[in-house]
C-alpha positions as CSV (number, residue, x, y, z in Angstrom):
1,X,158.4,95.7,111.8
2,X,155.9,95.6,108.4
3,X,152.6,97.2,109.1
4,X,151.3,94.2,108.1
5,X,152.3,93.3,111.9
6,X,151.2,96.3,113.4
7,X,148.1,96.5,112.0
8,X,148.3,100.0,109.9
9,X,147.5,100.2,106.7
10,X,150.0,102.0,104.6
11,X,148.5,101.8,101.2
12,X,144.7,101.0,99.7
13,X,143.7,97.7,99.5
14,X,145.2,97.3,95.4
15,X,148.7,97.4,94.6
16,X,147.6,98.3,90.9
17,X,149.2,100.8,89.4
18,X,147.0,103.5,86.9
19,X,148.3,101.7,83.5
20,X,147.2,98.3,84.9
21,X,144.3,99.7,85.9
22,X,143.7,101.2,82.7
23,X,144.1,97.7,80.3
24,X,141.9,95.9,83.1
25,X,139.3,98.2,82.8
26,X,139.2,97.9,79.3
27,X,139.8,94.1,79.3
28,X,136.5,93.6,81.3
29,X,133.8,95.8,81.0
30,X,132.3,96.3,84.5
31,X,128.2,95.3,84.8
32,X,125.6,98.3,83.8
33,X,122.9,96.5,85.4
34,X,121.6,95.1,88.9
35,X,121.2,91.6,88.4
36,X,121.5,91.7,84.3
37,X,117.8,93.6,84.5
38,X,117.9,96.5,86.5
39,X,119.9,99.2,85.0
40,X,122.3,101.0,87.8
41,X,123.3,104.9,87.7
42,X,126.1,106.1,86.0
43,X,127.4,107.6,88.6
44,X,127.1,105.2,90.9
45,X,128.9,102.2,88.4
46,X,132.7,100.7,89.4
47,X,134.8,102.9,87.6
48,X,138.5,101.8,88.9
49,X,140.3,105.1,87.4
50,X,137.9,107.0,89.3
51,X,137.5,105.9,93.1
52,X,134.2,106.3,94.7
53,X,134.1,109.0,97.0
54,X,133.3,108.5,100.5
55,X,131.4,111.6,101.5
56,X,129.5,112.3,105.0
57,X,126.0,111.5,102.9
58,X,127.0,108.2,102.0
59,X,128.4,107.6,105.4
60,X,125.5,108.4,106.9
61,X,123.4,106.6,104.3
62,X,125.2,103.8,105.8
63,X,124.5,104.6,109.3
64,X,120.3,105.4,108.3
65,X,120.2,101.9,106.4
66,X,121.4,100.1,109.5
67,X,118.7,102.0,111.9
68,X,116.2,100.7,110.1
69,X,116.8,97.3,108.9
70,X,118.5,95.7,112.3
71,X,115.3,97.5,114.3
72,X,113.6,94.9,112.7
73,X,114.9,92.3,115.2
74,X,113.5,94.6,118.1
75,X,109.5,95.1,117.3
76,X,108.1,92.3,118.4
77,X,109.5,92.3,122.0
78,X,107.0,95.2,123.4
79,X,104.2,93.6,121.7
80,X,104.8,90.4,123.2
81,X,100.9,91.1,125.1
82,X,99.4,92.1,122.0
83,X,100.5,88.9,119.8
84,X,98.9,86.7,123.3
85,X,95.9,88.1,122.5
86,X,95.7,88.4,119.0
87,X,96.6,84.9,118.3
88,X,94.7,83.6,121.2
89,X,97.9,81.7,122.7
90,X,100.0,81.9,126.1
91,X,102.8,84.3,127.2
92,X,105.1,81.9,127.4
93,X,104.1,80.7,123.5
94,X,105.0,84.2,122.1
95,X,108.1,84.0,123.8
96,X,109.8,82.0,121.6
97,X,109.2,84.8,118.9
98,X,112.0,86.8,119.9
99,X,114.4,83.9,120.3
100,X,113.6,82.9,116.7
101,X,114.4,86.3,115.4
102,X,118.0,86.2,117.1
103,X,118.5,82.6,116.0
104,X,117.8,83.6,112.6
105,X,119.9,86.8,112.8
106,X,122.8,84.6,114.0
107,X,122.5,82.1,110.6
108,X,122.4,85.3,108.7
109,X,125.7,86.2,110.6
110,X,127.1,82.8,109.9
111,X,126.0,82.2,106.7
112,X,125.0,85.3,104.8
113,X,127.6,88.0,105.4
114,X,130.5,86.3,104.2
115,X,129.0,86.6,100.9
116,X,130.4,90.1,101.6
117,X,133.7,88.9,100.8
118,X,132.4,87.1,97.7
119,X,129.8,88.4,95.7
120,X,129.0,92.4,94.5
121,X,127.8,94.0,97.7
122,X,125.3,96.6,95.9
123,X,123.5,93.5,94.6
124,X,123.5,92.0,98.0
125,X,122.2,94.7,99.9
126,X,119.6,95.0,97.6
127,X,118.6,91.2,97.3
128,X,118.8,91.7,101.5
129,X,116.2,94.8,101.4
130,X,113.9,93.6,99.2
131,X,114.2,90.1,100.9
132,X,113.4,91.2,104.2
133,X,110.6,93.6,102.9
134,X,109.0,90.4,101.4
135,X,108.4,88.7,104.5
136,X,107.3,91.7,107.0
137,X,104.5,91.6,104.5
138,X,103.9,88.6,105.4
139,X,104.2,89.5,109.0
140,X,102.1,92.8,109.3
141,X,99.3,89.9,107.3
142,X,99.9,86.7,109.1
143,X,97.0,85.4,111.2
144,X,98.7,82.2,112.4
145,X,101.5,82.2,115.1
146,X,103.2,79.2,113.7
147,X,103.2,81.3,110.3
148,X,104.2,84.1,112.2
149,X,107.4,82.6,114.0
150,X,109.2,81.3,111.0
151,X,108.4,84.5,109.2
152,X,110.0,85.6,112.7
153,X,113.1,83.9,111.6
154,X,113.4,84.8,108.3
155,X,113.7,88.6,109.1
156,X,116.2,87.6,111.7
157,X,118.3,86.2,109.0
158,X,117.5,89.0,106.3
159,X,118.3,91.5,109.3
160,X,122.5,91.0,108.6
161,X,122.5,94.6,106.1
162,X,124.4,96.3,108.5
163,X,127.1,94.0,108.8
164,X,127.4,94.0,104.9
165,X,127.7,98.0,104.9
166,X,130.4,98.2,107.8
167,X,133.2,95.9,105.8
168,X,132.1,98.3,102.7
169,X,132.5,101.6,104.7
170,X,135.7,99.9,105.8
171,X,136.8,99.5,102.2
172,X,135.8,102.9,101.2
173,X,136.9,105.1,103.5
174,X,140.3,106.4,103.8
175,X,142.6,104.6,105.5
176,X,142.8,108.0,108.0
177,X,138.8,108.1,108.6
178,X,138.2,104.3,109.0
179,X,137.2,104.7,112.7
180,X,134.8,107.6,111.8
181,X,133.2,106.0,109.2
182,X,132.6,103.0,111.3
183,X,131.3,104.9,114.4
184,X,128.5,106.4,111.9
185,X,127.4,103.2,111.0
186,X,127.9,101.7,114.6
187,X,125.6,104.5,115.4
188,X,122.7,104.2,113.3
189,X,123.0,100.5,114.0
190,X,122.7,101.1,118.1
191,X,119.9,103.5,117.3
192,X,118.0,101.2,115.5
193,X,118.1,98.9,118.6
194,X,116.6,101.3,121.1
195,X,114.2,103.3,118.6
196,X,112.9,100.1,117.5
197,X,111.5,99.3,121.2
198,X,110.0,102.9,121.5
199,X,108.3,103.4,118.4
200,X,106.6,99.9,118.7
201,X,105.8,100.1,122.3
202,X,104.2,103.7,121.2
203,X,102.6,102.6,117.9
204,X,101.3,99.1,119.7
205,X,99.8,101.2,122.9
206,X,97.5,103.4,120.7
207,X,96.4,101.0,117.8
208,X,96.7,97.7,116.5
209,X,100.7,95.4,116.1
210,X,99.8,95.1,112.5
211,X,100.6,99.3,111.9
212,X,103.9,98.5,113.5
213,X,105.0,96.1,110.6
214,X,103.2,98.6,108.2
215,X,105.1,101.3,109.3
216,X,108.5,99.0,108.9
217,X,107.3,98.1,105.5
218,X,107.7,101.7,104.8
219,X,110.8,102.5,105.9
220,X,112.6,99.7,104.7
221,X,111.1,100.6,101.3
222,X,113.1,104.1,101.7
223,X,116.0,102.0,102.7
224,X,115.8,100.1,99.3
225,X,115.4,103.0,97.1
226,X,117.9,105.2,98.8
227,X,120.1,102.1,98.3
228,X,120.0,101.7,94.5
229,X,120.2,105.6,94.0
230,X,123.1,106.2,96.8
231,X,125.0,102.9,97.2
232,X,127.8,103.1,94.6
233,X,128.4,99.1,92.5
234,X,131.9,97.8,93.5
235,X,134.0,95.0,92.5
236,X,133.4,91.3,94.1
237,X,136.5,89.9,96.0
238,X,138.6,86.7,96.4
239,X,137.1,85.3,93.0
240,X,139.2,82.4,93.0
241,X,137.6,81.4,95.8
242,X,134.0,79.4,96.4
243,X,131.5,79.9,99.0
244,X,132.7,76.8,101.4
245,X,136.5,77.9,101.2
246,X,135.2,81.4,102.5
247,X,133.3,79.6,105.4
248,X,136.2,77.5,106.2
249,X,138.5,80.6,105.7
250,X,136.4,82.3,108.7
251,X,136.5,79.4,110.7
252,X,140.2,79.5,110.1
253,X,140.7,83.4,110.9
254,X,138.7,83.0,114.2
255,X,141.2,80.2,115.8
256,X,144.8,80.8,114.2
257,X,144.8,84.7,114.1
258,X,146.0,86.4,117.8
259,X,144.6,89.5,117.5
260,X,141.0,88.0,116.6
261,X,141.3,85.4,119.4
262,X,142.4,88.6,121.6
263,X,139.3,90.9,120.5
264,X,136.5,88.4,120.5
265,X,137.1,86.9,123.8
266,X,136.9,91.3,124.9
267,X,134.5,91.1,122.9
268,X,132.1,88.1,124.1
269,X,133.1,90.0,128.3
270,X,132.0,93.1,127.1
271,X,128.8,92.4,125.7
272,X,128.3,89.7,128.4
273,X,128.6,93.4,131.1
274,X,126.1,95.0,129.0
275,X,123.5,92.4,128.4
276,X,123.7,92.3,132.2
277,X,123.3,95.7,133.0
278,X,120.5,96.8,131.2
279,X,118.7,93.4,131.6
280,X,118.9,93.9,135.9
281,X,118.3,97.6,135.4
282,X,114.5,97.1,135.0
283,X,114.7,94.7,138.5
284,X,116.7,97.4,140.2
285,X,115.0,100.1,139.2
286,X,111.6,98.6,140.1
287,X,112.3,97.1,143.0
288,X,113.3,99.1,146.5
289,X,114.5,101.8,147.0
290,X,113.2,103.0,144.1
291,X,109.9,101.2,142.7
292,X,109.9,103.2,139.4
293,X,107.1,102.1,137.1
294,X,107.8,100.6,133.9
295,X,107.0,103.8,131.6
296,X,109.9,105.7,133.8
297,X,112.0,102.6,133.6
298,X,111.8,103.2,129.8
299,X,112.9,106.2,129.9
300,X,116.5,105.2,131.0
301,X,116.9,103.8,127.6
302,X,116.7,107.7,126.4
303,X,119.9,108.1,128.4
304,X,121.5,105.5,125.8
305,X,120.5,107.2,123.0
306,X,122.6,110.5,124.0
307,X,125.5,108.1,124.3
308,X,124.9,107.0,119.9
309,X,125.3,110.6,119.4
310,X,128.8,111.2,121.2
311,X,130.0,108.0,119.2
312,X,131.0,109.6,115.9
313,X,132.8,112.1,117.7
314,X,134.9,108.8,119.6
315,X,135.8,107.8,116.4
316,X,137.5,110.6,115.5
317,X,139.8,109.9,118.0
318,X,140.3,106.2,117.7
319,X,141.3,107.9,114.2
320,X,144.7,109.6,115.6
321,X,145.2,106.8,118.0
322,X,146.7,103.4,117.6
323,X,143.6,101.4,117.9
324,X,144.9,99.1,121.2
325,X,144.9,102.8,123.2
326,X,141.6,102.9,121.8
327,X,140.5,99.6,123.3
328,X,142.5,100.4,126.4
329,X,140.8,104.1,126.9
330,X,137.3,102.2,126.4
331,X,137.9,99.3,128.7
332,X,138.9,101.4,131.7
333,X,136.3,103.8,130.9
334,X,133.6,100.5,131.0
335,X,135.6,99.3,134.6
336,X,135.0,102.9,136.2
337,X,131.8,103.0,135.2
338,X,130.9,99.3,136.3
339,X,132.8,100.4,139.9
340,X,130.8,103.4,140.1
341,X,126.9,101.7,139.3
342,X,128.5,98.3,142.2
343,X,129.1,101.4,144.5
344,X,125.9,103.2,144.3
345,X,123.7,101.6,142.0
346,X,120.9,100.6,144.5
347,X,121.7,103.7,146.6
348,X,121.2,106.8,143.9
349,X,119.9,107.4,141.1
350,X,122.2,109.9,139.6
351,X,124.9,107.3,139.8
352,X,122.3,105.0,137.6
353,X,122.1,107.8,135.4
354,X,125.9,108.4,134.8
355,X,126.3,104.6,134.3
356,X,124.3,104.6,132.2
357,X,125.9,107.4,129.6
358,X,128.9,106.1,130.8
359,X,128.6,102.7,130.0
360,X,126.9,103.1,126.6
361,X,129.7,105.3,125.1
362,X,132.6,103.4,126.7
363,X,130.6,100.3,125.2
364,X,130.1,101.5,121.6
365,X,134.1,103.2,122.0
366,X,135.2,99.8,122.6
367,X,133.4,98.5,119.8
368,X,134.7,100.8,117.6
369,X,138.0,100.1,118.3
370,X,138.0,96.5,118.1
371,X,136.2,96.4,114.3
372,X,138.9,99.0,113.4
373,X,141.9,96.7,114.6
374,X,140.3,93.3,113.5
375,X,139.1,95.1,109.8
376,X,142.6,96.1,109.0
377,X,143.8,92.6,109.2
378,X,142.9,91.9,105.8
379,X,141.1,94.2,103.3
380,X,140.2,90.7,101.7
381,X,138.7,88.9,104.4
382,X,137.0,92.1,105.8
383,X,133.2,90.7,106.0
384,X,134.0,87.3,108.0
385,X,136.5,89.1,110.1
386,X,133.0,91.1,110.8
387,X,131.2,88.3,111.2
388,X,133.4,87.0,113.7
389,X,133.3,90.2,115.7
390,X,129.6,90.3,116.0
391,X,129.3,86.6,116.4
392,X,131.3,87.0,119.3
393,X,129.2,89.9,120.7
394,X,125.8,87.3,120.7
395,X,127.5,84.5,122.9
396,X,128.2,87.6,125.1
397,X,124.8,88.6,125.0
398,X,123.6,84.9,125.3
399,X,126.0,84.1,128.4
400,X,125.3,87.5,130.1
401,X,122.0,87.6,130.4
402,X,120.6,84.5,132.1
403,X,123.8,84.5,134.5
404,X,123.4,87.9,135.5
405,X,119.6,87.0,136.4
406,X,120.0,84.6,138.2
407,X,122.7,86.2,140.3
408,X,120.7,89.3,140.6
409,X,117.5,87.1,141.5
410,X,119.2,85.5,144.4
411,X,122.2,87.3,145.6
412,X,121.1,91.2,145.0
413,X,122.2,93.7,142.8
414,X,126.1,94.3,144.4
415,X,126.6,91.0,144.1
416,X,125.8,91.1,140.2
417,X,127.0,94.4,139.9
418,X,130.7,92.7,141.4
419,X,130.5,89.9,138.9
420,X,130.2,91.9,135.7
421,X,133.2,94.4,137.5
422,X,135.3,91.4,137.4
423,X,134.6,90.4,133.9
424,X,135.4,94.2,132.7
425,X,139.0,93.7,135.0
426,X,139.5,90.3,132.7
427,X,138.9,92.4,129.7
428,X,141.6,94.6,130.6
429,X,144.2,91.5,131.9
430,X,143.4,90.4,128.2
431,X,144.3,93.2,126.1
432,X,147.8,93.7,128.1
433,X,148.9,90.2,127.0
434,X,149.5,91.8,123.8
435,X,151.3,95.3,123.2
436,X,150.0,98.2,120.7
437,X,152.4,97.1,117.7
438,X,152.8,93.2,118.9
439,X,153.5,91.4,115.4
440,X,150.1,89.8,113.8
441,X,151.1,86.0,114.0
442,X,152.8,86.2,117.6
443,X,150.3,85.7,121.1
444,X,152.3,87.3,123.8
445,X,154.5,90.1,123.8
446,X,155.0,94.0,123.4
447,X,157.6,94.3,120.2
448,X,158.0,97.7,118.9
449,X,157.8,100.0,121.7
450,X,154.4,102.0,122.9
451,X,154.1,105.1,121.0
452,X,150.4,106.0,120.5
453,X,150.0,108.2,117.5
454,X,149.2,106.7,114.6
455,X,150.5,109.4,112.5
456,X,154.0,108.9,114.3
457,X,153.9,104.9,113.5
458,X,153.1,106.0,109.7
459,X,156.3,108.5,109.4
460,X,158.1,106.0,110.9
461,X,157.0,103.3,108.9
462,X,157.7,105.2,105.6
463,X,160.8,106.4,106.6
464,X,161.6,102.4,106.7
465,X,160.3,101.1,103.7
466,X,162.2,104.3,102.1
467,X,165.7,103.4,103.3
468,X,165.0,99.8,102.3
469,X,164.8,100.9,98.8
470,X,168.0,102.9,99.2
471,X,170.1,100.1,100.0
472,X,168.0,97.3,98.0
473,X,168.4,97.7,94.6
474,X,165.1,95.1,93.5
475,X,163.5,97.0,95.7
476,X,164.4,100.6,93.7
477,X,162.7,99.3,90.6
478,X,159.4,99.7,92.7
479,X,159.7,103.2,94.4
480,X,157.8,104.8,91.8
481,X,154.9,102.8,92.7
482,X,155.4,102.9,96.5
483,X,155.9,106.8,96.2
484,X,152.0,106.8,94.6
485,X,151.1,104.1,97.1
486,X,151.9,106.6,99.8
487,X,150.7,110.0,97.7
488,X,147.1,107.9,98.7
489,X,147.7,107.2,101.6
């Protein structure tokens, strides 16, 4: 079996050897400048003799960009009160502000990060920045709601940085680090989502909406300038292809490959559970027997940021693991946990408390190892294979939320509580339809055995393609170049 069918890299993305390197280097002088004006460090320009190294700063330069570009989704929502009263409207016309923002952030999905797989991704990040710090100007300055909500949507669909940095950590990092270097930028991207809802609620509760977008203004001006000294230039892909083909491509990927199919559909589930839980979780808690107040209630959500800061050190394991034990190790965990909060969820709080740890870290586990399987399809196609992934995780959201309400609303909390356990047990029915080394193009099946360490498949896998060359003699002309293909590795 190839590790093209299991799903493990064996070599960096380019089969270029140095010489070749070399002469195309030479051939093509790489751009000195940001969008032919702005001149980028030297340090920072595409240099393919000497790789870009992916150090814990720029990992976590990653993982600091994402806090504070996707939290731009999540201000508005505790200052739904304050924009009734500023612009003189209803509750229920402020509502929509948040569902614009989402909308937009779902074209951006669609539409924008594929460009990932098409286009310089220094320049895109920084066109995405400065883009999306354009129109919170125009938010923190609006005085018109109608202005206000298709600013709204604009942000939304500037919002999609962090799904151009995780296919570029992906690309960056070595092959043995992957899941690390994704869980960094997982993380900052989960923080942004609950620190966002704090610091507005906090900054909106002592002065006026407008310092909220002020203060993102700022911080998304650090984002920008940390991005053009610290994001290293690199080379755009698939340059034979247009921007249509590359839509049509994901489109493509996201119905004829297996392991996508498998993954989003554990995906859409999984997000669906979560949506639910923490969407109930403010009727549960302030309802009987506990009739918490809505300050307390918010405090829960400090609970999930404990779980971002055990996620790096979850990604260090998906990184000796075959990802599917990954998934599987997640899943179960998300089951128990869901078992435990149906059990006792409206009986003690403790167990609301361990659910929720539990359910966070299990959550962003899972999500860890499902980017790191689905990324290493193709180092090509690495930005819609994202795209997919988190695509799938907003019909989740989208089908969770209003299902779980209403089932909560008029059958209790058990009841919900049972429903979302038997989406996490379909989860788990899903995965073992296909084994850890099941060959990419097939649907069913468990080919290849069940080891677990990836560092076992990778001997093994060498130890193949070595004895192949031993008895092929086409294949001995290349062994110098696998040998260095496997030096890197």
């Amino acid at each position: 079996m190839s590790s093209c069918e299991t799903g493990i890299e064996l070599q960096a993305p380019s089969p270029d050897t140095a010489a070749e390197k070399v002469a195309a280097f030479t051939q093509e002088s790489w751009p000195i400048k940001d969008f032919g004006l702005i001149p980028i460090p030297k340090r920072l320009q595409y240099n393919p003799i000497k790789p870009f190294h992916f150090g814990i700063l720029l990992n976590v330069s990653f993982g600091f960009a994402s806090t504070f570009t996707v939290a731009n989704l999540y201000y508005c929502q505790p200052l739904l009160i304050e924009f009734s009263k500023s612009f003189n409207v209803t509750y229920e016309e402020v509502s929509r502000i948040p569902t614009l923002i989402l909308a937009g952030y779902s074209v951006g999905l669609l539409l924008i990060s594929p460009l990932g797989d098409l286009v310089r991704r220094r320049q895109l990040v920084l066109l995405l920045v400065a883009s999306s710090i354009a129109v919170t100007v125009g938010l923190a300055i609006s005085e018109n709601l109608q202005v206000f909500e298709t600013l709204s949507f604009f942000v939304g669909v500037a919002s999609v940085t962090p799904q151009i940095l995780m296919p570029l950590a992906a690309d960056l990092a070595p092959p043995d680090r992957r899941a690390s270097a994704l869980s960094v930028v997982l993380s900052g991207l989960m923080l942004g989502i609950l620190i966002a809802r704090v610091l507005a609620g906090v900054i909106g509760n002592f002065t006026t909406w407008r310092v909220v977008y002020y203060m993102s203004i700022g911080v998304q001006l650090l984002v920008l300038i940390g991005a053009y000294l610290i994001l290293p230039d690199y080379p755009a892909k698939n340059r034979d292809m247009t921007y249509f083909q590359i839509l049509f491509s994901m489109v493509k990927y996201a119905v004829t490959e297996p392991l996508v199919v498998q993954m989003a559909l554990i995906n859409i589930a999984s997000s669906a559970c979560f949506a639910s839980f923490w969407v109930t979780l403010t009727f549960l808690l302030g309802g009987p027997p506990y009739y918490y107040s809505t300050l307390v209630i918010g405090l829960f959500g400090l609970v999930g940021m404990l779980g971002v800061l055990v996620t790096p050190f979850a990604g260090r394991m998906i990184d000796k693991l075959i990802p599917w034990y990954a998934t599987l190790i997640a899943t179960s965990g998300l089951l128990v946990f869901q078992a435990v909060q149906t059990a006792a969820g409206g009986i003690s709080v403790a167990a609301v408390i361990i659910v929720c740890f539990g359910l966070d870290v299990a959550r962003q586990s899972q999500e860890i190892s499902i980017s790191t399987r689905v990324l290493s399809i193709s180092s090509a196609a690495r930005a819609r294979l994202n795209a997919i992934v988190l695509l799938s995780l907003l019909i989740g959201q989208v089908m969770g939320t209003p299902v779980s309400t209403e089932v909560f609303v008029q059958y209790g909390w058990r009841a919900c509580s049972l429903l979302m356990l038997a989406l996490q047990g379909f989860q788990i029915v899903i995965l073992l339809l296909r084994g850890p080394h099941c060959p990419r193009k097939r649907w069913f099946g468990y080919e290849g055995g069940l080891e677990a360490r990836k560092r076992v498949v990778l001997e093994r896998e060498r130890a193949q393609c070595r004895g192949e060359v031993q008895h092929d003699p086409e294949a001995q002309k290349e062994a110098p170049m696998k040998s260095g293909e496997d030096e890197q590795t």
